[in-house]
Steps between C-alpha positions, in 0.01 A plus 500: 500500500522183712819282574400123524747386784647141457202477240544480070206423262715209400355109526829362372920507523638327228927503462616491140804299490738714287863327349690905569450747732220738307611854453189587345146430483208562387117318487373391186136546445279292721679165414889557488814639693831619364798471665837629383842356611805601298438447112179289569143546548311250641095457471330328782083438492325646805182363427308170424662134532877594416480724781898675556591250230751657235319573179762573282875720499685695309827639436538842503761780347662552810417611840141650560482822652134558487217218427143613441175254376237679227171263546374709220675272189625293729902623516730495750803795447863577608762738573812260452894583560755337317885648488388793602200552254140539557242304296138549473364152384118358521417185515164393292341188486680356783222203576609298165854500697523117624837441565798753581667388142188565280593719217450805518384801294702853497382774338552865475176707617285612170612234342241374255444097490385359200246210484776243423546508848197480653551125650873589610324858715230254602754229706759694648565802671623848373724704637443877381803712489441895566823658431519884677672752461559576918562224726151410647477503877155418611148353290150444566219337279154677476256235698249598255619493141859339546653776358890535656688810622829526593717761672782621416706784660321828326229314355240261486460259182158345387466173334141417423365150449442359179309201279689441193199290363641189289178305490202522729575229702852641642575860564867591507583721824757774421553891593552804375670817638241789451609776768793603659403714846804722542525578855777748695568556812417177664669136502265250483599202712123333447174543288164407469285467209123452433312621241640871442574544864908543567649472827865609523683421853882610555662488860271742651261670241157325339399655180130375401413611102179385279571461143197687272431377185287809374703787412475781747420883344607401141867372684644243285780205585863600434644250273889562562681536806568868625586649791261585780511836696509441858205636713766504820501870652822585657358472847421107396735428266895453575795622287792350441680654748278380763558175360835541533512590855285233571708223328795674726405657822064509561260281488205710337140405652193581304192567691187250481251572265200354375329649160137420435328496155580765256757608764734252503598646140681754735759217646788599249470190285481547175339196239455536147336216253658397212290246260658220325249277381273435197293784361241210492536408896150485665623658814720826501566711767528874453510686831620413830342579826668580816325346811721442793857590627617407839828599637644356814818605712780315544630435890744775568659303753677268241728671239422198226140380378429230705281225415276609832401820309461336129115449371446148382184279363335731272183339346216636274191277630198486210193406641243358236145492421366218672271399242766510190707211639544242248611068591651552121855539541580639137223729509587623913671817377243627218237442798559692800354860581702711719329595735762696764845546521739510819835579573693345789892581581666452852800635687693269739220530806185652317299426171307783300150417321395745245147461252616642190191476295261778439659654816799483662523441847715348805281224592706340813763518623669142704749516760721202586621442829844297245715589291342432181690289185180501260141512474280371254152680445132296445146616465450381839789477697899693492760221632815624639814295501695670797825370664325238718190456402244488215211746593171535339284862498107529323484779309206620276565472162239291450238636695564895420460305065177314617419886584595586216263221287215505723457881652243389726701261735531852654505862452785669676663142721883693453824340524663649828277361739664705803425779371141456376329429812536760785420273839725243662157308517405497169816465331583141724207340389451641116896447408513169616187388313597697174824325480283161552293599250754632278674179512180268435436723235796452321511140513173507326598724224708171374233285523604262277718368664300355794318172546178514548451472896787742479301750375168448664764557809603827394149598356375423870798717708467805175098509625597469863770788494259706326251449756723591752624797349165630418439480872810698606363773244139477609617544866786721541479831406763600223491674214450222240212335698331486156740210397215308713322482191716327289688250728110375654441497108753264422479262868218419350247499821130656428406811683340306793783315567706848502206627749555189716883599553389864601522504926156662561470494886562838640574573844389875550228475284670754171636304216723646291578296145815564299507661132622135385177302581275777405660526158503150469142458547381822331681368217327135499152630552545725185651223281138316548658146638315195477419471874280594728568567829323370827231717646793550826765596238287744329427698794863478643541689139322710566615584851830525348404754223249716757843579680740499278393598123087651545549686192544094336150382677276512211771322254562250748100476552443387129770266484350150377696324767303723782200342389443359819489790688166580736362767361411672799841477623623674188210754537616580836868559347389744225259705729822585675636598226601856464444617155587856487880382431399271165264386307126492692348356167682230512426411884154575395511241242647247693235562792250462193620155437535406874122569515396291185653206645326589863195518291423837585339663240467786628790603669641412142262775353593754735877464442465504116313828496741703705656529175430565160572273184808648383700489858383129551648475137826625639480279816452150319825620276706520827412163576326319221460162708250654657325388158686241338729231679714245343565109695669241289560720215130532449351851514160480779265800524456606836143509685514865498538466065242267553292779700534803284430283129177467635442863693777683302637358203628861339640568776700151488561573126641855595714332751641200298559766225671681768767250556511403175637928421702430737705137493336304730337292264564337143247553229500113500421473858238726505326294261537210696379668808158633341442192374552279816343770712116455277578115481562492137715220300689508182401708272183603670548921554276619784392891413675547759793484357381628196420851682866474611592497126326815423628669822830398381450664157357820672801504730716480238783294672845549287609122574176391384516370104245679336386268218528191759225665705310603180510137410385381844179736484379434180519123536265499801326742340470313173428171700222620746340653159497149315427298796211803603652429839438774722794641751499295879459797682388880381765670355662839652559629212192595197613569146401885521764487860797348275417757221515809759805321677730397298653587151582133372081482477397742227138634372251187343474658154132628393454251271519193732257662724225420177625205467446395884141635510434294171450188752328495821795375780310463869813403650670818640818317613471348156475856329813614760747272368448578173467872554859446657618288218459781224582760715846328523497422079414894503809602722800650383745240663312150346711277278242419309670220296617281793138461587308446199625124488316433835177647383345132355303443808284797412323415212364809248189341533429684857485850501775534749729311251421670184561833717852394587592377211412792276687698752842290491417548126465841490820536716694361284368637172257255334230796441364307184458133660357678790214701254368159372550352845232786625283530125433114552451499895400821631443787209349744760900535661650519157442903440621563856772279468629716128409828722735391750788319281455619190726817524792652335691268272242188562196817353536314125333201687171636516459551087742197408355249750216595713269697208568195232409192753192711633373510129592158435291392821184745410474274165478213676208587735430317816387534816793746599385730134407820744816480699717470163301818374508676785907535492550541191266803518780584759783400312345719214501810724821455631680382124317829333692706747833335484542472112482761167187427288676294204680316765160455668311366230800215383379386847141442422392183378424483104179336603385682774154703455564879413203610692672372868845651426420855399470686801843381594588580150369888483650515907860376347442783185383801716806417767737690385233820408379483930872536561 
């Protein structure tokens, strides 16, 4: 908290001439004023052309007592006196008033208006008459919804705020009275509404509640009145004899007390909810929640209650989601998004500041050298009207919300400054620039409201108080030096400009460099910035890191914007390294990639083979840039990728499936890398990548979608098989590797084997991919129907397309289509094929199909007559075993010559006698 001396964030003084003295007053949204004098309430414009010009005036009941302004349906309210009677009267649709003897409407609240009336509603304004049964002492209107509450002396009445719809184009505003908050034990002399939150002020208590509309353990709303038992113990409660003693002879002092949370339910007030609106009300509440109590003590030296010790100005401030705001007037209310909630309440010379959302807490607290007479509460500043003067305090409202909306503005930047930094050094220079910052900040929350240049301005000092607040952190040696980070983040200035601030000369020759500026730069260099530091800034880094952060060497090392680092200087660096504390793989790595880009071979080879496979494995997963490196949003293989696709590529496939196990890299983006790492465009797949599919599928990878990677495998399978393209480079993987590895590939089935060897295929990669192909159709996880619509390329006409597509046949059950496909294109794979398929409850295929089609084929001769006869001699054998010997011969053809079928015959008749 800062107090601007002879300084107010106002450009303007404007004097309203009023015809009375005002009594009361109150603003009126952004364009209007109210002023009451006697029986008469004046409006005056505080904006625009008719600036402090009277709008309009109107007569009132009697004399106000209390004046309040609800921008949320546009209503101004009152507390009037008249022969010693209290009114409660609101005035709607006070803007149609044009001359102080313009009718006017009065109407009783919950009144309905029929349509009739719709013009007369439209050009005048209504006065809404809310008769109570207590005389009302204090209101407030919810900022939010417009809904009113008023207080009474034991309780607290709610009117909401209504639409009685006549026709879409006009909205009648009225209210209804839908809870009654009995409250004992304390006299409210203000409140404070917004959106479920209560604040209840007598003398010298404050009594925060939250309204819940969600019943609490099955508790339901009390719909009578009834009588609450006090929570008061003796020690804190006072009986009537004390009261009677104090009325005659003592003055009896309560102690202080302030009640947090769920244990401010202890301060001996008891409040109770009675409902008394509509069943069909969109918003009940069912439950109240304590949430603050504060007691203060009276000055003993007086024997009355002074108006020195009385609390005064109690305000609940909403603060809004910046981004909800709407220019519509009629739609303002329905709009906003709360986003936090404070609570501000003052004695004569100091002013409390409590957050009351989510937590509750004492924020600040401001001390005023005056007598204070009110205070009115902002987002960005409190002003004070004391006995001489008009003083002006920031506060943080609107930077501790802006926390609240955007977390990252800072992680920990608390409210009591004093007491968050330790050193008289640090605290001089970091709380005056926070409450700089805080205030630019919260000018730029209401954006807009500013010109143009206006904001550029502030834009400019928010990025210049950042930078000079990420300095203080870098520098100075706290305990929040990581708030670096963030505040260089937001000034806006790129990491050499950050490096050029840093005061590198050194007068003993040891450099020490503060947590801040290490974090800040660790941090950059692993977020892979687009920028490139100098060859001088480079190795300043990594003078900075040798000293400070070794263990962070390597990371720092493979950071694209340390590409200009010598590599001899960085060799020199790691060799000093000492590994036995972390990781020596990864230093080993990293001195592997220095020598690449030395071009020394083999100092390269002798660092790679001081370990084996798997721990190199392990080592690019600490730090995968060591392989892949991202600039502009674009994903670069690194030299030393480059290196090992050409010396090692399983070991780069181990690795990239390494940090694909664990989260370093997207399926997607591995992809991508393979692809730009072998120069490959589109839809081109280098085998590459296809040998990281099948190490995929033999990993098994649980965020890997099985059927997706199925489908990417057969496609390039499928393709380099029409095309008869053979693979770039030799795979890592044969058929017979994937069959032993991995369960997804199952055993080629017998059958196919005859067909393969039916055509003569030189091509072994040729012969792979298809071998890989079935074995995939023959595994136990293949969806065989997803695939069979992206078989057309391979035409039946090849042997490797007739085997696949008796296979996806035969997987899904075709076992006759796929007997003529084999009788009419390959009949020496057709008795293997019924050996192999043919079983169990597909047997009957082998008499019903297979035996009649052979027959039918034998009578037709042809070149393929000897295959033909030679399975159905087979089919013979295996038919005469399977059936009875009348069942047996209804299988033989009519036609068929007696001579061929008899020894089946006398087999199938002396069966049963051999058994």
């Amino acid at each position: 908290m800062v107090q601007l001396y002879n300084l107010h964030p106002f450009g303007s003084q404007q004097v309203v001439p009023c015809k009375l003295e005002p009594e009361r007053f109150c603003g009126g949204g952004p364009d209007a004023l109210f002023v009451a004098a006697g029986c008469k309430v004046e409006a005056f414009a505080v904006a625009g052309q008719e600036l402090c010009q009277p709008r309009c005036a109107f007569s009132t009941l009697g004399r106000v007592l209390r004046l309040a302004y609800s921008e949320a349906g546009d209503y101004l309210v009152a507390i009037e006196e008249k022969n010693q009677a209290t009114f409660l009267r609101a005035y709607v649709n006070w803007r149609s008033k044009r001359t102080e003897n313009s009718r006017v409407c009065i109407r009783m609240v919950g009144h309905n208006v029929e349509a009739p009336f719709q013009e007369t509603f439209r050009d005048q304004m209504s006065i809404v008459e809310m008769p109570l049964s207590e005389t009302p002492l204090c209101i407030s209107c919810c900022p939010v919804k417009g809904d009113l509450l008023v207080g009474c002396t034991n309780k607290l009445v709610l009117f909401s705020l209504k639409y009685q719809i006549i026709n879409e184009e006009f909205p009648v505003l009225d209210f209804e009275r839908s809870l009654i908050i009995h409250i004992h034990n304390i006299t409210p002399v203000e409140i404070s509404f917004c959106v479920g939150y209560v604040a209840v002020m007598s003398d010298l208590e404050v009594l925060i509640l939250k309204l819940e509309s969600n019943p609490k353990n099955g508790e339901s709303v009390h719909h009578h009145p009834h009588k609450p038992n006090s929570p008061v113990t003796q020690a804190e409660g006072t009986s009537n004899e004390t009261l009677q003693l104090e009325s005659d002879d003592f003055v009896i002092c309560q102690k202080p007390m302030e009640l947090l949370g769920k244990n401010s339910e202890q301060s001996g007030i008891s409040v109770t909810l009675e409902s008394t609106g509509l069943d069909d009300e969109k918003i009940k509440y069912f439950h109240v929640q304590h949430l603050l109590y504060r007691r203060f003590t009276p000055d003993i030296s007086s024997y009355v209650l002074s108006d020195d010790i009385k609390l005064h100005s109690l305000q609940l401030l909403p603060i809004y989601q910046t981004d909800s705001l709407t220019s519509e007037r009629k739609n303002l209310s329905q709009e906003k998004e709360l986003l936090s909630l404070f609570c501000f309440f003052s004695l004569p010379h100091v002013g409390y500041l409590y957050l009351v959302v989510k937590s509750v807490e004492l924020m600040s607290v401001y001390q005023y050298p005056e007598k204070s007479q009110q205070a009115v509460l902002t987002p960005q500043f409190l002003h004070v009207i004391t006995s001489n003067n008009l003083q002006c305090f920031t506060v943080r409202c609107s930077a501790a919300a802006a926390r609240e909306e955007d977390p990252y503005v800072d992680s920990t930047l608390k409210v009591d400054y004093s007491n968050t930094y330790k050193t008289a050094k640090t605290q001089s220079c970091i709380h005056l620039l926070s409450e700089a910052h805080l205030l630019v900040r919260a000018a730029l929350m209401d954006a807009s409201q500013l010109e143009p240049g206006e904001k550029a301005e502030l834009l400019e000092a928010f990025k210049e108080s950042c930078g000079h607040l990420g300095d203080c952190y870098s520098r100075l040696d706290t305990q929040y030096s990581h708030l670096a980070l963030p505040y260089y983040k937001m000034s806006g200035l790129s990491m050499a400009e950050v490096l050029a601030r840093v005061d590198w000369a050194v007068e003993d020759g040891s450099q020490n460099y503060e947590r801040g500026l290490i974090f800040y730069i660790s941090h950059s260099l692993y977020e892979n910035l687009d920028e490139e530091l100098s060859e001088e800034l480079a190795v300043k880094v990594v003078q900075m890191f040798h000293v400070a952060e070794p263990k962070q060497l390597p990371h720092i090392l493979c950071s694209p914007s340390m590409k200009n680092i010598n590599p001899l200087t960085a060799m020199s660096y790691l060799r000093k390294l000492d590994t036995s504390g972390f990781s020596s793989v990864l230093v080993t790595l990293t001195k592997a990639a220095m020598a690449l880009k030395m071009g020394d071979l083999d100092m390269y080879r002798n660092e790679v083979k001081s370990h084996s496979e798997m721990k190199l494995v392990c080592g690019f997963i600490l730090e995968p840039r060591l392989l892949i490196q991202q600039k502009k949003e674009q994903m670069f293989p690194t030299e030393l990728a480059v290196h090992l696709k050409e010396t090692q590529p399983g070991l780069l496939v181990a690795s990239v499936l390494g940090l694909q196990k664990n989260n370093k890299i997207g399926i997607e983006e591995a992809d991508s890398f393979f692809k730009v790492l072998c120069g490959k465009d589109g839809d081109t797949i280098p085998q590459l990548l296809v040998d990281f599919w099948e190490a995929q599928l033999i990993a098994c990878l649980p965020d890997v979608l099985l059927q997706e990677l199925f489908f990417k495998l057969t496609s390039q399978y499928i393709w380099r098989l029409s095309k008869r393209q053979p693979p770039d480079t030799i795979p890592l993987r044969t058929s017979k590797d994937l069959i032993n590895a991995c369960s997804h590939y199952g055993l080629i089935y017998p059958w196919v084997n005859v067909l393969i060897t039916s055509d003569s295929l030189a091509d072994k990669n040729y012969t792979e991919d298809l071998s890989k192909l079935q074995s995939l159709i023959c595994g136990p996880s293949f969806d065989i129907a997803s695939v069979v619509p992206f078989l057309e390329p391979l035409s039946e006409d090849t042997v490797a397309g007739l085997s696949v597509q008796v296979l996806c046949r035969t997987r899904l059950k075709e076992y006759e289509q796929c007997i003529d496909t084999l009788l009419e294109r390959c009949p020496q794979a057709v008795i293997p094929y019924a050996n192999h398929e043919l079983k169990d409850e597909n047997r009957t295929l082998w008499w019903k199909k297979l035996l009649p089609e052979l027959c039918q084929r034998i009578k037709c001769g042809g070149e393929k007559y000897q295959l033909y006869l030679s399975s159905l001699k087979e089919t013979l054998s295996v038919v005469a075993v399977e059936l009875e010997l009348r069942d047996f011969l209804n299988v033989l053809p009519e036609d068929g010559t007696a001579a061929f079928f008899l020894p089946y015959l006398l087999y199938c008749s002396r069966k049963k006698s051999l058994t």
